[in-house]
C-alpha positions in Angstrom: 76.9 -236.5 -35.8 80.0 -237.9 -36.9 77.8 -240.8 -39.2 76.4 -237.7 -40.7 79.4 -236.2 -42.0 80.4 -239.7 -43.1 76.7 -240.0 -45.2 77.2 -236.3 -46.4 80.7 -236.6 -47.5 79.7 -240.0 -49.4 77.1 -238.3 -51.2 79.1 -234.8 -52.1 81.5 -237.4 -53.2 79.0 -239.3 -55.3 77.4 -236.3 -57.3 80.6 -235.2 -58.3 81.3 -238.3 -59.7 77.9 -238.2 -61.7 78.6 -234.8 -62.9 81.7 -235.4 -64.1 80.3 -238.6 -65.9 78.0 -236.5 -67.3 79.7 -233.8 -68.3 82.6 -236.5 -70.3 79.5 -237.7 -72.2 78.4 -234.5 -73.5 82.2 -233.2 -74.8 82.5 -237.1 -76.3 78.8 -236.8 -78.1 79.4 -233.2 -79.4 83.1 -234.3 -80.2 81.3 -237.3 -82.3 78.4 -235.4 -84.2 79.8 -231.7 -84.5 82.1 -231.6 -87.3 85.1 -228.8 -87.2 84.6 -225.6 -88.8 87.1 -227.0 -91.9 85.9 -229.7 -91.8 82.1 -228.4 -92.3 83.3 -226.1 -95.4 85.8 -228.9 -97.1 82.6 -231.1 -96.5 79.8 -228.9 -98.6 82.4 -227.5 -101.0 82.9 -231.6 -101.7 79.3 -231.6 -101.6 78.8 -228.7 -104.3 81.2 -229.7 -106.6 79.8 -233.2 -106.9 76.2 -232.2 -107.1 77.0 -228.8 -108.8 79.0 -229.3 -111.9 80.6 -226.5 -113.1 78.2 -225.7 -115.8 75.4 -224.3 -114.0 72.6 -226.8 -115.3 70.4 -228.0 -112.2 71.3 -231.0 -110.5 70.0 -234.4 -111.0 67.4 -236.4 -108.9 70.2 -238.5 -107.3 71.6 -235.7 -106.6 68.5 -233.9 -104.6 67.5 -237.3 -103.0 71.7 -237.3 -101.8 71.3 -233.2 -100.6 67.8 -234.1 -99.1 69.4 -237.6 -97.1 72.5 -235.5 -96.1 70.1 -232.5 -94.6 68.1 -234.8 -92.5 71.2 -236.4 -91.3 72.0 -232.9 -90.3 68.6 -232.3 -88.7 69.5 -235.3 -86.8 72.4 -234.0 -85.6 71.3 -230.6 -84.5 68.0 -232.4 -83.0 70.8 -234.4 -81.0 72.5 -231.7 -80.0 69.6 -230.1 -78.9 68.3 -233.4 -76.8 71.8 -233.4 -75.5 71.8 -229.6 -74.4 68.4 -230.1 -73.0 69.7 -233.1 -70.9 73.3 -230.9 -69.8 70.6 -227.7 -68.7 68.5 -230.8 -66.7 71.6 -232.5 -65.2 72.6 -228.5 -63.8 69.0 -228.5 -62.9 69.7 -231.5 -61.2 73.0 -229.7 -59.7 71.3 -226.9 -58.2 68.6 -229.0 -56.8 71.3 -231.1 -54.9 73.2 -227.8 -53.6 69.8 -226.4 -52.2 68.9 -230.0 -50.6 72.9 -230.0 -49.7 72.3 -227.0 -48.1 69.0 -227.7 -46.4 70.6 -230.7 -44.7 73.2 -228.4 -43.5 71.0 -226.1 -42.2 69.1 -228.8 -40.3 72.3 -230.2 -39.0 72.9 -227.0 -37.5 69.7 -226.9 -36.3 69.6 -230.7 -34.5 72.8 -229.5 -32.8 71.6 -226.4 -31.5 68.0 -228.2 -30.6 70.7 -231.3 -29.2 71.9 -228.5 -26.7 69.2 -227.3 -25.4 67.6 -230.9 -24.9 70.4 -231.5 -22.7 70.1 -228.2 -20.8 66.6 -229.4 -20.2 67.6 -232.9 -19.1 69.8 -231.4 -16.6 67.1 -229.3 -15.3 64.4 -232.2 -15.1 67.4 -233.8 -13.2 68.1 -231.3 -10.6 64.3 -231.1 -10.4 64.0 -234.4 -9.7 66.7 -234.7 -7.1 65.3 -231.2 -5.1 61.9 -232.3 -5.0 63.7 -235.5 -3.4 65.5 -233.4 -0.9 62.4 -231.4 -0.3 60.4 -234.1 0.7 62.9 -235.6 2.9 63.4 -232.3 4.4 59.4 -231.8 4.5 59.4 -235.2 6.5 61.6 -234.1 9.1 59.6 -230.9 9.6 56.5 -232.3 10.0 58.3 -234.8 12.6 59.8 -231.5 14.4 56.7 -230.4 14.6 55.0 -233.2 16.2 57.7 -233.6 18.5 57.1 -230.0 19.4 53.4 -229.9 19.7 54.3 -233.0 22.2 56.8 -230.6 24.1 53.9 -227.7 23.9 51.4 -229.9 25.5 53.6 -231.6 28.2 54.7 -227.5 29.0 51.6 -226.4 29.4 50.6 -229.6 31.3 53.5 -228.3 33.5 52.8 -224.8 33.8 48.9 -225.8 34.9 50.3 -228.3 37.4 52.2 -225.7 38.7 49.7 -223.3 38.5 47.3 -225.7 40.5 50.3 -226.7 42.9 51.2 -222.8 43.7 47.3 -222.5 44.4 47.1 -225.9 46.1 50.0 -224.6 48.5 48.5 -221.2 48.7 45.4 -221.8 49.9 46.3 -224.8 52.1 49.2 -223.2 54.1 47.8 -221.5 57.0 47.9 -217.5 57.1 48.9 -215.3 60.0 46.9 -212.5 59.4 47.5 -211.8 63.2 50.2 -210.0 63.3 
């Protein structure tokens, strides 16, 4: 049991350390691709006055071809930060999965020490089963020896009580009577 804990702590241990990992990566890739709040409006009010002059004539073709490079870097970025909230919602995916299994294996713990106990109860059972059938066939021995030896003492009584028997008649009828008197 105690290896167990050992395994369990070790792998608690290690799945935080993942998650934390994990978790740093996603603050230092947003921190790298999301630009602040000033600095998104000082960044397109740059971006309009250089490809907006201030009379209101349309802008050039370098100018669209700039705007249309800087809005798929921007679609990069939000497909980026889409691939990396997809991969934080899979890593607490991940997270939950490891709690339920955490759990499971808690569960069956309990249940391998409860099963443990009653495997021992039945042990101890088989044992003193063991060691009574022992005693009772000892004890089983010795009666059927008693009883020989007292079938022996039956016969060799009533062997006696027919001799006597026979030596009260014996006596009886060889004795002379006095039926005279």
């Amino acid at each position: 049991m105690e290896t167990y804990t050992k395994i369990k702590a070790s792998f608690d241990e290690i799945a935080r350390e993942i998650s934390e990992k994990q978790k740093l990566y996603i603050e230092n890739a947003r921190k790298k691709k999301a630009p602040t709040a000033s600095k998104r409006n000082s960044h397109s009010h740059d971006l309009h006055t250089k490809y907006f002059p201030r009379s209101f004539s349309e802008p050039n073709a370098v100018a669209i071809e700039d705007l249309t490079h800087k809005y798929q870097e921007l679609d990069e970025v939000n497909i980026e930060s889409d691939i990396i909230r997809e991969r934080q919602e899979d890593i607490n995916q991940i997270e939950r999965l490891m709690t339920e299994v955490n759990q499971m294996t808690i569960d069956m713990a309990t249940e391998v020490e409860a099963a443990d106990s009653k495997l021992e109860q039945i042990h101890e059972n088989a044992r003193s089963t063991k060691e009574n059938t022992k005693k009772a066939l000892v004890e089983i021995g010795q009666g059927a020896d008693y009883q020989k030896k007292s079938q022996k003492k039956m016969c060799c009584l009533i062997w006696l009580i027919i001799l006597g028997v026979g030596a009260v008649s014996y006596t009886h009828l060889t004795l002379p009577t006095n039926r005279e008197v």
